[in-house]
C-alpha positions in Angstrom: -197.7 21.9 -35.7 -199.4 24.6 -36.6 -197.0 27.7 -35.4 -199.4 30.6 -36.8 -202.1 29.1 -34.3 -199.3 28.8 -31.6 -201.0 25.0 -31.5 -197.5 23.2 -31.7 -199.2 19.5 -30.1 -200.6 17.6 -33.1 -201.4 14.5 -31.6 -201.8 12.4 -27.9 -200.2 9.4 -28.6 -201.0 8.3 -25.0 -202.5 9.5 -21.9 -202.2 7.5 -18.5 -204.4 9.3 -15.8 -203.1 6.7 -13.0 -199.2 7.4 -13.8 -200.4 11.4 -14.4 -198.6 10.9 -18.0 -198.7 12.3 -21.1 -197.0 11.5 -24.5 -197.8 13.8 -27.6 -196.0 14.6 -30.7 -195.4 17.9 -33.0 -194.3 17.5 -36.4 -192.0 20.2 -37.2 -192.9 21.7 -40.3 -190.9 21.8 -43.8 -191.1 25.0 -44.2 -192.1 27.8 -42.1 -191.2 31.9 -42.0 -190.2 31.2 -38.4 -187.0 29.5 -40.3 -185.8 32.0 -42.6 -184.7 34.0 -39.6 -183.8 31.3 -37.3 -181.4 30.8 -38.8 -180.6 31.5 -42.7 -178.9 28.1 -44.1 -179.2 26.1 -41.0 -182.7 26.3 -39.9 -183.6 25.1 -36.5 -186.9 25.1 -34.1 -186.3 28.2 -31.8 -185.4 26.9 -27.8 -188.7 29.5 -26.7 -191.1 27.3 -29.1 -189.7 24.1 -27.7 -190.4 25.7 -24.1 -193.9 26.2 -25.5 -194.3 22.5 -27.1 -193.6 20.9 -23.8 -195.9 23.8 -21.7 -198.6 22.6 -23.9 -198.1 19.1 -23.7 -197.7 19.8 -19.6 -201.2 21.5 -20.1 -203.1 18.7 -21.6 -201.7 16.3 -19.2 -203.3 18.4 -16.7 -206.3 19.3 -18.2 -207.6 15.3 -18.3 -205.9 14.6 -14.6 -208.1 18.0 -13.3 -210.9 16.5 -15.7 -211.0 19.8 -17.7 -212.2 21.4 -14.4 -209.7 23.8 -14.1 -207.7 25.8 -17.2 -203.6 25.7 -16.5 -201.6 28.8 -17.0 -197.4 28.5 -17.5 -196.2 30.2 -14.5 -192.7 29.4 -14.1 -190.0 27.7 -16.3 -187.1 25.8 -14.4 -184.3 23.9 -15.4 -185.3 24.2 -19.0 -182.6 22.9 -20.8 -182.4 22.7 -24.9 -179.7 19.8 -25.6 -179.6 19.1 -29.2 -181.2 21.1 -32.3 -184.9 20.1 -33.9 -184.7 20.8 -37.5 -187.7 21.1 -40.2 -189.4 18.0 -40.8 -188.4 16.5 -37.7 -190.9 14.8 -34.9 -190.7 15.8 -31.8 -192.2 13.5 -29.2 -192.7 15.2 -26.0 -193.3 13.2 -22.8 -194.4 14.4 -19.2 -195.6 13.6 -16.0 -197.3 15.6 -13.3 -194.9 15.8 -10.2 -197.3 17.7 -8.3 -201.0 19.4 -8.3 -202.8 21.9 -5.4 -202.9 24.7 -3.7 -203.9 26.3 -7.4 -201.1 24.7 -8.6 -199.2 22.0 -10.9 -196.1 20.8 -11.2 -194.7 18.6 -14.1 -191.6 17.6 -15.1 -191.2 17.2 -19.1 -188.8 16.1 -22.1 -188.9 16.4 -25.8 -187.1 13.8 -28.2 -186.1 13.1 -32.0 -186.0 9.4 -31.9 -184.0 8.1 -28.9 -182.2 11.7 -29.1 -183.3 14.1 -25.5 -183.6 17.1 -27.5 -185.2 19.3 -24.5 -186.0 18.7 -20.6 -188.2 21.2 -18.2 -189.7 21.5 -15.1 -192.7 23.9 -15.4 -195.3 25.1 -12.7 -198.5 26.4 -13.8 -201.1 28.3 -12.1 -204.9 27.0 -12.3 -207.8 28.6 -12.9 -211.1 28.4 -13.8 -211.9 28.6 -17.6 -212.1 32.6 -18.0 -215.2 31.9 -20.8 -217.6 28.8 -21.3 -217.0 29.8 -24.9 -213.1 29.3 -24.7 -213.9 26.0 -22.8 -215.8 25.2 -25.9 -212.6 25.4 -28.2 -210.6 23.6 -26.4 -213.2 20.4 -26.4 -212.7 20.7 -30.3 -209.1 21.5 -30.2 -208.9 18.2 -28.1 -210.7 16.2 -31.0 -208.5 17.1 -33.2 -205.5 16.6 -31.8 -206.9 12.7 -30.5 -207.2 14.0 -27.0 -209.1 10.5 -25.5 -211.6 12.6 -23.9 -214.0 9.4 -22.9 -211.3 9.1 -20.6 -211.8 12.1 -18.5 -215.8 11.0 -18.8 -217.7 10.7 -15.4 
């Protein structure tokens, strides 16, 4: 993760474009500022930067199924629910699956776990858009190398 980027997806450990599935990971870090406030002596990942792990791993899913065509905005947050505390140093494997894409929107439906343990669950909408900037576009090809993003699979 790398929190003072707000990039909080590290790697896609698999992308299924036929199931509309994603499964990524975020390696919480050791040590982080974020955790001497939240909270002194018992340092946990905060519930808003979980939301925000599985919106990203949500947007990537979408990104290859709309072929990078079309840039996904969170819209709405529904039946988030944070079950079990991430601590520093843990991995967080995030899994979703797109319930739902038109009308200039998506649907997905996502969980986050430490080992076998469902540490978070979501549905979240998003709004899509075209990319605001070819630049911006730009990024997120390189962001998507570096995170292992299988972008021959999204190739014409």
């Amino acid at each position: 993760m790398q929190l003072d980027y707000f990039r909080l997806i590290d790697r896609v450990v698999a992308l299924d474009l036929e199931a509309r599935t994603i499964v990524v990971e975020a390696h919480v870090p050791e040590k982080h500022t974020i955790f001497e406030g939240h909270f002194p002596g018992f340092p946990i990942m905060p519930g808003v930067l979980l939301t925000e792990s599985m919106a990203q791993s949500s947007g990537w899913l979408i990104l290859g199924v709309l072929k990078f065509e079309r840039m996904p905005f969170l819209a709405i947050i529904k039946e988030a629910k944070m079950r079990g505390f991430v601590s520093p140093g843990q991995v967080l494997t995030l899994e979703a699956k797109l319930e739902h894409e038109g009308s200039g929107f998506a649907v997905t439906k996502v969980k986050g776990r430490v080992g076998k343990d469902l540490k978070c669950s979501a549905e979240l909408t998003f709004g899509l858009s075209p990319f605001p900037d070819p630049a911006f576009r730009v990024h997120m090809d390189a962001v998507a190398n570096q995170i292992g993003f299988p972008l021959q699979a999204i190739a014409p």
